[in-house]
C-alpha positions in Angstrom: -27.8 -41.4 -53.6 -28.9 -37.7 -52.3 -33.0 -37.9 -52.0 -35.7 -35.4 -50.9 -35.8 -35.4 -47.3 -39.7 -36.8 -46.1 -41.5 -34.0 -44.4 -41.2 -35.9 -40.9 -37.1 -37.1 -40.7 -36.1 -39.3 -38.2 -32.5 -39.8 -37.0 -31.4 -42.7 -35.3 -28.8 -42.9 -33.6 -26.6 -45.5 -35.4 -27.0 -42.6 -38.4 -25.5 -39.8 -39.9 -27.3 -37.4 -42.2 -25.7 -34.9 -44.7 -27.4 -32.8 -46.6 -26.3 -30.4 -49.6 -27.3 -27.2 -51.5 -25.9 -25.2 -54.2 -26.5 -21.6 -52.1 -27.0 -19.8 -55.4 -30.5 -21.5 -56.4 -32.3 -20.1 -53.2 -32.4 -16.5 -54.3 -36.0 -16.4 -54.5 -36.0 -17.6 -50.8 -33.2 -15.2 -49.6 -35.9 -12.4 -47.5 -37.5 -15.7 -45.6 -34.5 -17.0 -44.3 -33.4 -13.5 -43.8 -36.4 -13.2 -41.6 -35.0 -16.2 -38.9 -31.6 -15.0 -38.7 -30.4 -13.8 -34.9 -29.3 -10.5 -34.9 -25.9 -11.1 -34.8 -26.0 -13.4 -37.6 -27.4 -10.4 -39.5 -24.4 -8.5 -38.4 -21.9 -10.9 -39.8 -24.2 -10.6 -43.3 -23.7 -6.9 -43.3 -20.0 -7.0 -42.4 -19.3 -8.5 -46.2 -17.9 -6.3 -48.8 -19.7 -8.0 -52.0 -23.4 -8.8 -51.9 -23.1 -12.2 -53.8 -20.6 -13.4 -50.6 -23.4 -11.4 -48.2 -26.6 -13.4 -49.8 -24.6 -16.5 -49.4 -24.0 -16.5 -45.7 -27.5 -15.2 -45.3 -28.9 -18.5 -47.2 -26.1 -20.7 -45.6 -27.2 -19.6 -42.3 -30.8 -20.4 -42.9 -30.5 -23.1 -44.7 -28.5 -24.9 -41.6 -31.4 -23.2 -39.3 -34.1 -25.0 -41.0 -32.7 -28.4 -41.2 -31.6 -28.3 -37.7 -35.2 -26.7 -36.8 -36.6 -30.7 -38.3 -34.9 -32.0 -36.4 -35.3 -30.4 -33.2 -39.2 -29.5 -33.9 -38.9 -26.0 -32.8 -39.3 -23.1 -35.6 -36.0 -22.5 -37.0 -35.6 -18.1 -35.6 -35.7 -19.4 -31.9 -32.6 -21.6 -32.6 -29.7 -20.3 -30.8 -26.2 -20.9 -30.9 -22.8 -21.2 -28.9 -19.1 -20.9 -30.1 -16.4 -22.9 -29.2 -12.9 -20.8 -28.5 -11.8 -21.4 -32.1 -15.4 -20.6 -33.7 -17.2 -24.1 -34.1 -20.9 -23.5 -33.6 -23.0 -25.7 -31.5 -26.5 -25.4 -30.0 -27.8 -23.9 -27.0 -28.6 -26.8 -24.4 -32.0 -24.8 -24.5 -33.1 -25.5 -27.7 -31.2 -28.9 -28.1 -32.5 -31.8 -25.5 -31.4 -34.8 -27.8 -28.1 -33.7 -27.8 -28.3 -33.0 -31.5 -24.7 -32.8 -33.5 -24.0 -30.4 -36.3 -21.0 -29.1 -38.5 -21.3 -27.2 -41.8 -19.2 -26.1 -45.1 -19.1 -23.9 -48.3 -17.2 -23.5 -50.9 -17.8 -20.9 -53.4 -21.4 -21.3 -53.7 -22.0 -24.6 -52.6 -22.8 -25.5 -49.0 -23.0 -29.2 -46.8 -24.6 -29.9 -43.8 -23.8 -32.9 -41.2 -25.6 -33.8 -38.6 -26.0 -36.8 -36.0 -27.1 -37.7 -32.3 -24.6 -37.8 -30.2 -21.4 -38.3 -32.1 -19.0 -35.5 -32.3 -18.6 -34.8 -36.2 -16.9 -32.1 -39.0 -17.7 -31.6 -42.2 -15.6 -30.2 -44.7 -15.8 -29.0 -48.4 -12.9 -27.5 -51.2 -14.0 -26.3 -54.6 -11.0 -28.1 -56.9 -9.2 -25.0 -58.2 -6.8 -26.1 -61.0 -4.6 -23.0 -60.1 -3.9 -24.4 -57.1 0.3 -24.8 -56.4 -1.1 -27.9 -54.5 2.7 -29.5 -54.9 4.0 -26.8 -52.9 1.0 -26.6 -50.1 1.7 -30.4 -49.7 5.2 -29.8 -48.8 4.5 -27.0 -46.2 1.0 -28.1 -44.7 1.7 -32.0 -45.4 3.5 -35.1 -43.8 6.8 -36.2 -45.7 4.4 -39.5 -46.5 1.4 -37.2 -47.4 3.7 -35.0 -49.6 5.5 -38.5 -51.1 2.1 -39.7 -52.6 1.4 -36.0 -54.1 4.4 -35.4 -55.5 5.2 -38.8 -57.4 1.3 -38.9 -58.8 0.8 -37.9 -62.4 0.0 -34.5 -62.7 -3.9 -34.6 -63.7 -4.1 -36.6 -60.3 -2.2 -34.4 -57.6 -5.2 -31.6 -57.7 -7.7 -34.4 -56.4 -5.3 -36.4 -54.0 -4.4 -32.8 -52.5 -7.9 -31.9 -51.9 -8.9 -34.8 -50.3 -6.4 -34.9 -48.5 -6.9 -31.4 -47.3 -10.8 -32.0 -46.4 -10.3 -35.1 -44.6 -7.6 -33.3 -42.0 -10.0 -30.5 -41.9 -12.7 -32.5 -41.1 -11.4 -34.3 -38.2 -9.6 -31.0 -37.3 -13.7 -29.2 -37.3 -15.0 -32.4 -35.1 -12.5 -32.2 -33.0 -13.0 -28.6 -32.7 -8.7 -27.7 -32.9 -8.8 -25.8 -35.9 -6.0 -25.6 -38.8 -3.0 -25.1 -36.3 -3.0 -28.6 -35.8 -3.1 -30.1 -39.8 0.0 -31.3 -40.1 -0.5 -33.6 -36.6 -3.1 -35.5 -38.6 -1.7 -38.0 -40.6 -4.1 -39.3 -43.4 -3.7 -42.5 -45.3 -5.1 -42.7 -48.7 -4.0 -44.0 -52.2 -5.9 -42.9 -55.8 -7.6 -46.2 -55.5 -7.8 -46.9 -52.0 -10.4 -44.8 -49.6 -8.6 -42.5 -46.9 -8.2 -43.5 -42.6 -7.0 -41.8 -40.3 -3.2 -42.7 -38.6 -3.5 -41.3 -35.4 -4.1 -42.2 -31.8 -7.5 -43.7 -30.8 -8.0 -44.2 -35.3 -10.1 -46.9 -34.1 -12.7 -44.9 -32.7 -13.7 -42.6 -36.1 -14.9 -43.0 -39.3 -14.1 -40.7 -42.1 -16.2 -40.8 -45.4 -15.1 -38.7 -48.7 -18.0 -38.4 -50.8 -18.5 -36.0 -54.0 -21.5 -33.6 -53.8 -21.1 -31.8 -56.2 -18.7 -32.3 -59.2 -15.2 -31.2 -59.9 -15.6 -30.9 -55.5 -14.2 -33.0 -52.3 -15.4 -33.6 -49.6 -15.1 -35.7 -46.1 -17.0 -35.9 -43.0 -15.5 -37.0 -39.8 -17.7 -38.7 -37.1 -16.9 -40.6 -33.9 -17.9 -44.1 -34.3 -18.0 -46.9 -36.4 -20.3 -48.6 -38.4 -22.7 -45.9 -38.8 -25.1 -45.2 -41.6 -25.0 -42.4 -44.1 -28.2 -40.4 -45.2 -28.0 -38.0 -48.0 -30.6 -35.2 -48.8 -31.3 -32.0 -50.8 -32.3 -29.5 -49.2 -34.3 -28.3 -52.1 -35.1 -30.7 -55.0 
């Protein structure tokens, strides 16, 4: 399922491409991508307390700046970025003329990457803690349906229906570019068997895919459109 990227990647536009990394494994690389970061990505690096936190933004960051630099054929320091009013990054219409989509999650030390043409997409990812009070989160965060399906699940299930829950809404939520304020307005339908849509409004026109990229993890990324194909790539391999 997850391959080495080839050296030239094309994306169509029918396609969606995700890539992952575990952000602790690119140590040795950390002073490269160090060396492409903006200066005000280098301000959020400094701005974190603990260094393993600080050396994971800094490889997050330039990991996401090389991939998207493949794409876009430009070296990967002269990307530049804009923010939407709730944070979501997007790309400068300077350095992006094929309208290039992009969304990006960690989790502890792991990181995933969507991107696609056109197509407004999110990407989320949750580290399963087993601590997690995910019974109680349902009930506050959750639908009354949502919350049903937790609650009656055995036990060694609710920790993975919670999750997935939680990173499909979050998904959709990133695309969409609302932010968490609006979670409990998406309604997510989803069974331990069955594979999770969304139930809301204009349903018709996403498609949401959970996928597991690294164990004892969720994930989901949310895309406009239907009938699209999914890529997936190591960054390093």
């Amino acid at each position: 399922m997850w391959l080495k990227a080839p050296k030239n990647i094309e994306l169509l536009s029918n396609e969606v491409h995700i890539w992952r990394e575990n952000l602790d494994n690119v140590k040795p690389l950390l002073e490269d991508l160090t060396q492409i970061l903006s200066e005000d990505e280098l301000v959020r690096a400094r701005r974190f307390h603990f260094e393993m936190h600080r050396q994971r933004f800094i490889a997050a960051r330039g990991i996401l700046r090389n991939i998207l630099g493949r794409y876009l054929n430009i070296e990967a320091s002269k990307i530049e970025f804009g923010y939407e009013p709730r944070g979501k990054p997007f790309l400068d219409k300077k350095c992006n003329q094929i309208n290039l989509k992009f969304n990006v999650s960690h989790s502890e030390n792991f990181a995933l990457y969507a991107v696609s043409l056109n197509h407004s997409i999110g990407a989320d990812l949750e580290c399963i803690n087993s601590k997690t009070d995910v019974v109680s989160l349902a009930q506050r965060f959750f639908s009354p349906s949502e919350f049903a399906v937790i609650e009656s699940a055995p036990q060694e299930q609710q920790q993975q229906l919670f999750f997935r829950y939680w990173t499909c809404k979050e998904s959709y939520l990133k695309a969409t570019g609302t932010g968490l304020k609006d979670l409990q307005k998406v309604e997510i339908c989803l069974t331990p068997e069955q594979p999770a849509h969304l139930n809301i409004p204009n349903s018709d026109k996403w498609s949401l895919l959970e996928i597991q990229p690294f164990s004892n993890c969720a994930a989901t990324v949310a895309c406009t459109g239907k009938g699209l194909q999914f890529k997936y790539w190591d960054y390093c391999s």
